[in-house]
PATORDO-435827 format. One record per residue: y, z, x negated of N, C-alpha, C in turn. Coordinates in steps of 0.05 Angstrom, whole numbers, plus 5000, padded with zeros to 4 digits. Example, Ala and Ser with C-alpha at 12.3 -4.5 7.8 and 13.67 -1.06 7.14 Angstrom:
488651564736491051564754493451564736495551424743497951434727500151574742
***
This chain:
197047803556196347593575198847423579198147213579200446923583200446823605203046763627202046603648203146333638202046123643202845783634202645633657204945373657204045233679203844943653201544783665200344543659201844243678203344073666203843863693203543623678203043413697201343223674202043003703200342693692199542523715196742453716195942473743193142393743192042103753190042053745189241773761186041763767186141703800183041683803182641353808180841293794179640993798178540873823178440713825178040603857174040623858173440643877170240673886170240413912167940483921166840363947168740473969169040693971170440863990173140843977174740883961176640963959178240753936180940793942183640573924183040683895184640593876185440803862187940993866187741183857190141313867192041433834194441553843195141593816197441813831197742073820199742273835199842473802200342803822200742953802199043103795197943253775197243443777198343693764198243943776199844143766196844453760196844503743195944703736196845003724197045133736198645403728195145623720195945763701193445823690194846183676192746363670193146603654191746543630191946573601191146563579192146873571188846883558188047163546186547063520186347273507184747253482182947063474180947053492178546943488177846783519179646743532179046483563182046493563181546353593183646373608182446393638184646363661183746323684186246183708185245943709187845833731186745643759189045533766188245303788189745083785187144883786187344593783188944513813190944303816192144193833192443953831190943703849191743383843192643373866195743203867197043173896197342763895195742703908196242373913199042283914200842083899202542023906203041753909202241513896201641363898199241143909198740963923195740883921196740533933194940453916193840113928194140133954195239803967195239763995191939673999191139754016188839574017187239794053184639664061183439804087182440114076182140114047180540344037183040604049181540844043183341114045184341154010186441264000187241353975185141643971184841753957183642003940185842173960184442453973186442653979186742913960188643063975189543333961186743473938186243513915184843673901184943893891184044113894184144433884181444453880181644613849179444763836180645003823179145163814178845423802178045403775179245483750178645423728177745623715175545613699174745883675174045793660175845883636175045773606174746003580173145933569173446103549173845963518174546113502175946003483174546133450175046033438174246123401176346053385178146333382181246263367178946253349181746023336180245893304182945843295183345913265185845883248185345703236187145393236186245163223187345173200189445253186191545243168193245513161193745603143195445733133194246053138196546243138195546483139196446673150195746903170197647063183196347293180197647583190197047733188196947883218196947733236196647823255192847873275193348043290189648143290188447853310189647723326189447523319191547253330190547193315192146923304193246693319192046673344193246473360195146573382195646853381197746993398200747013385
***
């Protein structure tokens, strides 16, 4: 098992209700064989002046599962994407 952290930038588009907004998101996650399992984090940091409210704080729970697949070449390990 792998722990990873994910950090990126996010952007939510403007609505009726809301600016657009644009901040961080940080995802720290466990990767195993065949999923993984982490938590999604979007923190607002930026947003349009305007009467609207910006997008707030976002947390989710992630579950993924996965199909190692060897694109190229050859290993001998049981498997291949570890």
């Amino acid at each position: 098992m792998r722990y990873r952290l994910e950090l990126g930038v996010m952007h939510e588009t403007e609505s009726r209700t809301h600016v657009a907004t644009t901040g961080l998101h940080v995802a720290p996650y466990f990767s195993f064989i065949y999923g993984s399992v982490g938590l999604r984090l979007g923190i607002p940091l930026s947003a349009a002046e305007d009467h609207r409210p910006r997008y707030g704080f976002e947390g989710a729970v992630v579950l993924s599962l996965k199909l190692p697949v060897l694109l190229g070449g050859r290993t001998v390990a049981r498997f291949p994407h570890l």
